[in-house]
C-alpha positions in Angstrom: 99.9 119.3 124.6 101.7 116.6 122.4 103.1 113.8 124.9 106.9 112.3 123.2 106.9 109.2 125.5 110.0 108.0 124.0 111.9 110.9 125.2 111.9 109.7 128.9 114.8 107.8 128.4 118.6 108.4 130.1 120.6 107.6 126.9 120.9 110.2 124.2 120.6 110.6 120.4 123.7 108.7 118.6 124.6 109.3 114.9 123.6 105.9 113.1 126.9 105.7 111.4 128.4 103.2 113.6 125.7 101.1 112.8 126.7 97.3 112.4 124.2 94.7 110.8 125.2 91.4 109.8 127.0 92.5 106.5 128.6 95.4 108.0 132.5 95.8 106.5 133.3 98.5 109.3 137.6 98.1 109.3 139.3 99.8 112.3 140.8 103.0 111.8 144.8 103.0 110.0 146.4 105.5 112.7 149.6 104.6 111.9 149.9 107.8 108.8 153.3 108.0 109.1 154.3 105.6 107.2 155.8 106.3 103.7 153.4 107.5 100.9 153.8 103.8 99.3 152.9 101.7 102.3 149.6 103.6 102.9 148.1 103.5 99.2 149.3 99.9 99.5 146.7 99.5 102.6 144.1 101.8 100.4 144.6 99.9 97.9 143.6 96.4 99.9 141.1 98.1 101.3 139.6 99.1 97.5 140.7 96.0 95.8 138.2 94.7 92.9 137.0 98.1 92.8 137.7 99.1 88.7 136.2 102.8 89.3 138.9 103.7 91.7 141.4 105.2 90.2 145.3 106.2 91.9 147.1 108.7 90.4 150.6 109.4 91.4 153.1 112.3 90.9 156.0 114.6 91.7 155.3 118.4 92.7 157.1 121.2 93.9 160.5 120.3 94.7 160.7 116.5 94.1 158.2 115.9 96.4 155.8 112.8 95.7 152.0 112.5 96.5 149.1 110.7 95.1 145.8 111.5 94.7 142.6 108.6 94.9 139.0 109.1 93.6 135.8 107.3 92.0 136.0 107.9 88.4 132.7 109.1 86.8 131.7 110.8 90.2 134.9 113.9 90.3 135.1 116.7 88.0 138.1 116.0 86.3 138.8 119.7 84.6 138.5 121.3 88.0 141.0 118.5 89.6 143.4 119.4 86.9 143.0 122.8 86.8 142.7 124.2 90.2 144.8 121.3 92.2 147.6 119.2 90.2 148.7 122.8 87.9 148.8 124.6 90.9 150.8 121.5 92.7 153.0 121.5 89.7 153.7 125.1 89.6 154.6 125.3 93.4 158.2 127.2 93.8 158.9 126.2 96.9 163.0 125.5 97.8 162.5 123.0 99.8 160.6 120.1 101.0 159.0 122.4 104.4 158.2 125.3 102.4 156.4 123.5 100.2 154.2 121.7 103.1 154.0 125.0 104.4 152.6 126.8 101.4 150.5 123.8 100.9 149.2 123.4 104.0 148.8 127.5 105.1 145.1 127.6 102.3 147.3 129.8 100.2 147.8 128.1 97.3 145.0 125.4 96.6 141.7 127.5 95.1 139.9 125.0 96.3 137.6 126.9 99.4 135.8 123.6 101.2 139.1 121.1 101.7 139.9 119.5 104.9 141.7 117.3 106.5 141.3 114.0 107.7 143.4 112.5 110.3 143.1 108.4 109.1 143.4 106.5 106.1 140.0 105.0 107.0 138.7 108.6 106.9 140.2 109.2 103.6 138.4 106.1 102.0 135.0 106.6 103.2 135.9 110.6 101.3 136.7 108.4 98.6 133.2 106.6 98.6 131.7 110.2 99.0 132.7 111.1 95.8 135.9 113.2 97.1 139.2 113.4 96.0 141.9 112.7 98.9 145.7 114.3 98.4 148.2 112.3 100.1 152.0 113.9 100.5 154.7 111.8 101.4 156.2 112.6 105.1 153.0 114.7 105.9 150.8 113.2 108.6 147.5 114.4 107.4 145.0 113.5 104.1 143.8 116.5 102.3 140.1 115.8 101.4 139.0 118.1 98.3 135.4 117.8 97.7 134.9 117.7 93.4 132.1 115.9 93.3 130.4 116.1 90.0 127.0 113.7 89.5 124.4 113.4 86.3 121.2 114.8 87.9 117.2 115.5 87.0 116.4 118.9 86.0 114.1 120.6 88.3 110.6 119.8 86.7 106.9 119.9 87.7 105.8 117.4 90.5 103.8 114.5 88.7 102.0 113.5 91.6 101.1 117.1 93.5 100.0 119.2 90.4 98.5 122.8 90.7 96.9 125.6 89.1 98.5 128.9 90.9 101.4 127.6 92.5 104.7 127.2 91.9 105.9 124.4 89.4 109.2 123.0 90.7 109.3 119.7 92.3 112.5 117.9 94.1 114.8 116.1 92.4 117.1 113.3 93.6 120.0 115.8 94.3 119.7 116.5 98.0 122.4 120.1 97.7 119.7 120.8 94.8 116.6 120.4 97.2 118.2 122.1 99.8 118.9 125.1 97.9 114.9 124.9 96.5 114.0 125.1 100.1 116.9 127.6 100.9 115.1 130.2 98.4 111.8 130.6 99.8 113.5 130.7 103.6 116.0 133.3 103.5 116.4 133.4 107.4 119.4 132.0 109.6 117.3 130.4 111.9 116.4 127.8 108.8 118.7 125.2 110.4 119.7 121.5 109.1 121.2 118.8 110.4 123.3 115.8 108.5 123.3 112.2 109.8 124.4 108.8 107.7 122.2 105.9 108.2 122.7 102.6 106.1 125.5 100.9 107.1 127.0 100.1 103.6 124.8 102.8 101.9 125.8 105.4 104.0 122.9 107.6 102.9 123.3 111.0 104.1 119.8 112.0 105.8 118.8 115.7 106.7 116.6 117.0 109.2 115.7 120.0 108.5 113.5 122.7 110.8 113.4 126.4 112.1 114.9 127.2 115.3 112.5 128.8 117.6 109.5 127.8 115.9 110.2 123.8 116.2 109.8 121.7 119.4 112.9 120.9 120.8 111.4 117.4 122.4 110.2 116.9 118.2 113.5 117.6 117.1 115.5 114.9 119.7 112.9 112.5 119.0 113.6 112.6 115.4 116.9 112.6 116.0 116.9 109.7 118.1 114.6 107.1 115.6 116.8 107.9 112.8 119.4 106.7 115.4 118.0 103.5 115.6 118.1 102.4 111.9 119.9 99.4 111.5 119.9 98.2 108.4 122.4 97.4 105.8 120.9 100.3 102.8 118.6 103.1 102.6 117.6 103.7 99.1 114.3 106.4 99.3 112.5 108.1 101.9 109.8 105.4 102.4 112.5 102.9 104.2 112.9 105.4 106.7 109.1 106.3 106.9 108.6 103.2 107.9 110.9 103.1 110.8 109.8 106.8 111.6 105.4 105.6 112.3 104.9 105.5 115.7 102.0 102.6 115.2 103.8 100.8 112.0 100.3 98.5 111.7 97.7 100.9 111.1 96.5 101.5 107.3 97.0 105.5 107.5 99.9 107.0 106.7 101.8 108.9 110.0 104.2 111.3 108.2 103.2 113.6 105.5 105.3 112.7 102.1 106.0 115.7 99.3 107.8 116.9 96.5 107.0 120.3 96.4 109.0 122.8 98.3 106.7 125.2 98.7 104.7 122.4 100.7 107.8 122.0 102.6 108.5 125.7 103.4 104.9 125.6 104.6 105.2 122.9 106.6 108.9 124.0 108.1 106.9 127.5 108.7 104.3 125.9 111.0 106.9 124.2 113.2 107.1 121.1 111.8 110.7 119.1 110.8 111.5 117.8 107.3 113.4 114.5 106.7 115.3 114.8 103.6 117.2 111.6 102.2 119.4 112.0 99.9 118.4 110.2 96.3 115.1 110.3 96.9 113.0 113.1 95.4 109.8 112.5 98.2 110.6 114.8 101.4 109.1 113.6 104.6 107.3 115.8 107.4 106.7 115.3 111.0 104.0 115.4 112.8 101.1 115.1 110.6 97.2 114.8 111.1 94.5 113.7 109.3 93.6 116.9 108.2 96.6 118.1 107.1 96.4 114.8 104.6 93.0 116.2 103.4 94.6 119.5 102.5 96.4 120.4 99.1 98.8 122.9 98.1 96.2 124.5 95.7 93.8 125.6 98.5 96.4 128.2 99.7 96.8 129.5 95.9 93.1 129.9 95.4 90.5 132.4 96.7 89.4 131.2 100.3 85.7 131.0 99.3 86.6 129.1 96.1 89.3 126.8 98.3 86.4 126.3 101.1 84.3 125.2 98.6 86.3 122.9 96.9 87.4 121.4 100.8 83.6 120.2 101.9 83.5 118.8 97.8 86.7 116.8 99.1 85.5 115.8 102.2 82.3 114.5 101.1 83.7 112.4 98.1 85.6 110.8 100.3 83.1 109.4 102.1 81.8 108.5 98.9 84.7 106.6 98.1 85.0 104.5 101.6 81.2 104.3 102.3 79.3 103.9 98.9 79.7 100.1 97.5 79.0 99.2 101.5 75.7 101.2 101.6 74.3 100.1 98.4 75.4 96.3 99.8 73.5 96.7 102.5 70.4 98.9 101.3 70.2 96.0 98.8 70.5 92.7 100.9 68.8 94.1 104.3 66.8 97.3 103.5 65.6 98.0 100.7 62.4 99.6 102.1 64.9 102.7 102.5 64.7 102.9 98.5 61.6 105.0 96.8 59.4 102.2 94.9 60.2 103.5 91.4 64.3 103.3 92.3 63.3 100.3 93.8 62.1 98.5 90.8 64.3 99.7 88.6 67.3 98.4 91.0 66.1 95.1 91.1 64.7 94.8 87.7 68.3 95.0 86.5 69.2 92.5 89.5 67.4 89.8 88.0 69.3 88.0 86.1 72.0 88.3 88.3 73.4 85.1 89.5 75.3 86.8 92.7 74.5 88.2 95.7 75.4 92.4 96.0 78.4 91.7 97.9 80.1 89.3 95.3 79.3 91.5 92.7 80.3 94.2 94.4 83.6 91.8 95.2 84.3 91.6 91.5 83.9 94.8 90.1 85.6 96.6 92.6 88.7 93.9 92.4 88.1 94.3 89.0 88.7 98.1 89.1 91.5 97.7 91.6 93.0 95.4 88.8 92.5 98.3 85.6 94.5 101.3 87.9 97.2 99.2 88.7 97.7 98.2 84.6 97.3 101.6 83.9 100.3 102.8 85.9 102.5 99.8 85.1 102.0 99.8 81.5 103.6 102.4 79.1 102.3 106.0 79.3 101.5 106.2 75.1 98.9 103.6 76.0 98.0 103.2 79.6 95.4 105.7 79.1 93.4 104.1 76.4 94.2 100.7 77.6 92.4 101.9 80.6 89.7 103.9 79.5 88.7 101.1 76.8 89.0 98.6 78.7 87.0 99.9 82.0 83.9 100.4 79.0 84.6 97.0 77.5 84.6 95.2 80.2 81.7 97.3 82.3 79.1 96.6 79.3 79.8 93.1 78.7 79.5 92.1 82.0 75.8 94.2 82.2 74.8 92.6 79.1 76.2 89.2 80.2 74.3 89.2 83.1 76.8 88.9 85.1 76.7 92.4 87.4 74.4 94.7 87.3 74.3 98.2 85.2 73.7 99.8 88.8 76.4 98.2 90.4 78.7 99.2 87.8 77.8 102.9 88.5 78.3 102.6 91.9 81.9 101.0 91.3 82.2 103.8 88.6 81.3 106.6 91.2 83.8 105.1 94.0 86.8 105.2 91.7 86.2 108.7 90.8 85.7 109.5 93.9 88.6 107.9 95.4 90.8 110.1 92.9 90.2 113.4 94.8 92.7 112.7 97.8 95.2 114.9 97.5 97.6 112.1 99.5 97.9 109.3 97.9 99.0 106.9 100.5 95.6 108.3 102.4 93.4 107.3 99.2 95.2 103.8 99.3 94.0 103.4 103.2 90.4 103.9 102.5 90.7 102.0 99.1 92.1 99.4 101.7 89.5 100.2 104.5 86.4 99.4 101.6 86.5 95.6 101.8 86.6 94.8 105.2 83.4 97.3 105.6 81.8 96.1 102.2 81.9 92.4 104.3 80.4 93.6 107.5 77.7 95.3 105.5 77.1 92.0 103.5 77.0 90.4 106.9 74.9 92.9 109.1 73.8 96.0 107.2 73.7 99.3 108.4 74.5 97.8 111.6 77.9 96.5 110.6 78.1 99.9 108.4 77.6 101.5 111.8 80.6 99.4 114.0 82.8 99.7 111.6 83.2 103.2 111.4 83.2 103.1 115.3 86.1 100.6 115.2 87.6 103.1 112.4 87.0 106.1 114.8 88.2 104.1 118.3 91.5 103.5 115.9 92.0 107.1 114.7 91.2 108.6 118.2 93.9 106.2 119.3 96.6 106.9 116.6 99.7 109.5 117.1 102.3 111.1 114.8 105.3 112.0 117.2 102.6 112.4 119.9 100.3 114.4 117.8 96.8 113.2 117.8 96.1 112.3 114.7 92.2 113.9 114.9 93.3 117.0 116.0 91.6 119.7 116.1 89.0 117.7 115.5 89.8 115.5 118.9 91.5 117.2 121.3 88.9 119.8 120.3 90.9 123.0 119.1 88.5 125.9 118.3 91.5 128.3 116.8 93.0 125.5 114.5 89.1 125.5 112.7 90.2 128.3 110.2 91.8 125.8 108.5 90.3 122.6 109.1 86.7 122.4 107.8 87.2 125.8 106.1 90.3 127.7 104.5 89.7 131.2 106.4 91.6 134.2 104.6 95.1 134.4 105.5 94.8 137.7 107.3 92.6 135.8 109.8 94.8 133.0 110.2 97.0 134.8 112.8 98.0 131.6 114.8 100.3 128.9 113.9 98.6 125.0 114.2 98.8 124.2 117.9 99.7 120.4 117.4 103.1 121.7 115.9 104.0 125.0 117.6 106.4 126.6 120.2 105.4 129.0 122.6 105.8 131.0 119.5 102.2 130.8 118.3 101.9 134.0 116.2 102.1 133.6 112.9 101.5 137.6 112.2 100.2 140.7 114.3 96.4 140.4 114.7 96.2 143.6 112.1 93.4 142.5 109.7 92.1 144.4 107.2 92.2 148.3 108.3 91.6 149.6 104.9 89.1 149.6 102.6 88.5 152.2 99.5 85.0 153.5 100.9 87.0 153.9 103.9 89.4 156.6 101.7 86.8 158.5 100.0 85.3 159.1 103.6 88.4 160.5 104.8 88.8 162.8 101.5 
């Protein structure tokens, strides 16, 4: 079972909104509302001042009564502010000044269905900052908050980083209603449940945790809760600020939360028992808890045939050895063993080593730097060229370095082979950490061999074995040894096999559906005709 050490604590989950940092501008509430309508957009207005997007809009309705209304402009819809609140105000019969609070008051006569109201001036101006419009009546004790808000947004495209074949093509946007509502379609139960919270203290970001009840942990869902609690920092702008504060072992090169922008990867994920971190802004959704082989699975291996999906798994798998282990082992085959390579290879690997003024593991040094170097033009420079610029320049630079002498043509294949190779994982961040893991190993195997080949993936394993994601091990099934997780570990098993939910992630309520199988079959029909 998953341990949540963190949890044995007495104090509880707070919201992060009281937050203070050392540029925090918290102001203490204005209780005093019942003043005159002047006095208390005078104290908005300090509040607000050098704030040109604000704007105050004052008026008489019903029977001579005044109010004023406050809001960003850019951020409200204007024609619905003017057509379902100030023409009704306008148009308000009322004989007298209580009638009119009453009808105003009583939801009869605004259209607008999600109003509230707010009990502070300090209330009303964080509305204000929210992109609300706040109604203030003179002699009335309460702010009316009427949510308008009205933002320039992304249309929902395909994901750029997570393509696929089969699968759905919508991808998050940085509209957090609009995500919800993406996730909303493909889990039409009540017991899809989410949960607001504000972390930044002068970004205010509005962060959702979103799970389904009965199938989440409740000790996974506190401690969630209770990290995003402990945020104290003056803005959250994306997801990955809060990742980072979310890893349970912030040092270590693999990633501890699983980052999309697919919801059907979401649903999936929300399906198994796990909990989605939404922040608003930020098209990349996070999920907790997540394992290594989780990060080694991609969206198209559920839309594909399971014996087509298998075999495209153990391709995966064994590339990505490829891409951590390859440079290393021809670095130390070369330098401490080259009685491992047939004669003919042999001699055809060190014929073109000749004239080679470096050692393998400097050449293997620059070219792979050198490699590192082309990706990381190719995604800064502009799209209409990136891709030549890349391609042109990796088969420039590649031959006039063999025929300069100064690598090898083998060594270039090698680097060639890696860098495909490292292409295939379907995470990126978990690409980056063997990219990342490759020098230190390429070193020890310059050093010592095999041998150093040999400790370095025990270090690598000691640290993996070691590493948690919200208690999860990060191995598992692998280690903790699960036998009923294997369907969809080394193998993608049909789905009318997969009967259990993961356990890593799972309540009490494992079943995923009834153990029914396949009980039909054609031959099956003809028999009973």
């Amino acid at each position: 079972m998953p341990k949540f050490p963190f949890l044995n604590r007495n104090d509880q989950p707070q919201p992060p909104a009281n937050n203070k940092t050392g540029n925090d501008e918290h102001q203490e509430p204005f209780e005093d509302v019942d003043r005159p309508l002047e006095e208390r957009l005078a104290w908005i207005r300090m509040q607000l001042t050098d704030n040109s997007d604000v704007a105050y809009h004052t008026f008489v309705a019903g029977p001579m009564i005044p109010c004023a209304i406050v809001y960003l402009r850019g951020m409200v819809d204007l024609k619905v502010l003017q057509e379902d609140v100030l023409k009704v105000l306008f148009r308000m019969d009322a004989a007298d000044a209580d009638e009119f609070r009453m009808q105003l008051f009583d939801r009869k006569q605004l259209s607008i269905s999600d109003f509230r109201w707010l009990s502070t001036l300090s209330d009303g101006i964080a509305s204000v900052l929210d992109s609300k419009v706040i109604l203030l009546v003179d002699g009335e004790h309460t702010i009316i908050e009427l949510p308008m808000a009205k933002h320039e947004k992304r249309a929902i495209d395909e994901p750029p980083n997570e393509p696929g074949i089969r699968g759905p093509r919508e991808a998050f946007i940085e509209d957090l209603s609009t995500n919800l509502t993406l996730i909303r379609r493909r889990l039409k139960t009540s017991k899809f449940k989410t949960e607001n919270m504000r972390v930044g203290a002068l970004s205010k970001t509005r962060v959702v945790i979103a799970y389904i009840d009965g199938l989440c942990k409740p000790e996974l869902l506190e401690e969630v809760k209770y990290r995003l609690s402990k945020i104290e920092i003056d803005g959250v702008l994306g997801s990955s600020v809060v990742e980072e504060y979310l890893d349970d072992t912030p040092f270590s090169p693999f990633p501890q939360l699983q980052y999309t922008e697919r919801p059907d990867i979401m649903a999936a994920a929300l399906l198994e028992g796990r909990v989605a971190i939404i922040v608003d802004g930020s098209p990349i959704a996070l999920i907790a808890p997540v394992t290594l082989m989780m990060l080694l699975q991609s969206s198209e291996d559920y839309y594909q045939r399971f014996v087509a999906s298998t075999w495209i798994r153990w391709i995966r798998y064994v590339f990505l050895f490829v891409s951590l282990l390859l440079p290393s082992t021809y670095v130390a085959i070369t330098t401490f063993h080259p009685e491992i390579i047939p004669s003919k290879l042999l001699l055809t690997v060190m014929s073109s080593r000749e004239i080679v003024p470096f050692p393998a593991l400097i050449e293997a040094f620059i070219m792979e730097i050198s490699f590192e170097a082309l990706r990381e033009a190719a995604i800064r420079i502009p799209k209409s060229i990136g891709q030549a610029v890349s391609i042109i320049g990796a088969l420039i630079i590649g031959t006039a370095a063999v025929e300069a002498g100064i690598v090898s043509a083998a060594m270039v294949i090698i680097v060639s082979l890696t860098g495909i190779a490292s292409f295939i994982s379907p995470h990126y961040d978990l690409g980056l950490s063997f990219r990342l893991l490759r020098f230190p190993i390429m070193i020890l195997a310059g050093l010592f061999g095999l041998f150093g080949i040999a400790c370095s993936l025990l270090f690598l394993y000691i640290h993996l074995i070691n590493l948690r994601s919200f208690g999860v091990a990060y191995l598992s099934p692998i280690t903790p040894f699960v036998p009923s997780d294997l369907k969809d570990t080394l193998v993608r098993a049909p789905w009318w096999l997969m009967n259990k939910r993961p356990k890593p992630s799972s309540t009490k309520n494992e079943m995923r559906q009834r153990k029914t199988g396949r009980k039909w079959s054609y031959s099956e029909e003809e028999s009973e005709d």
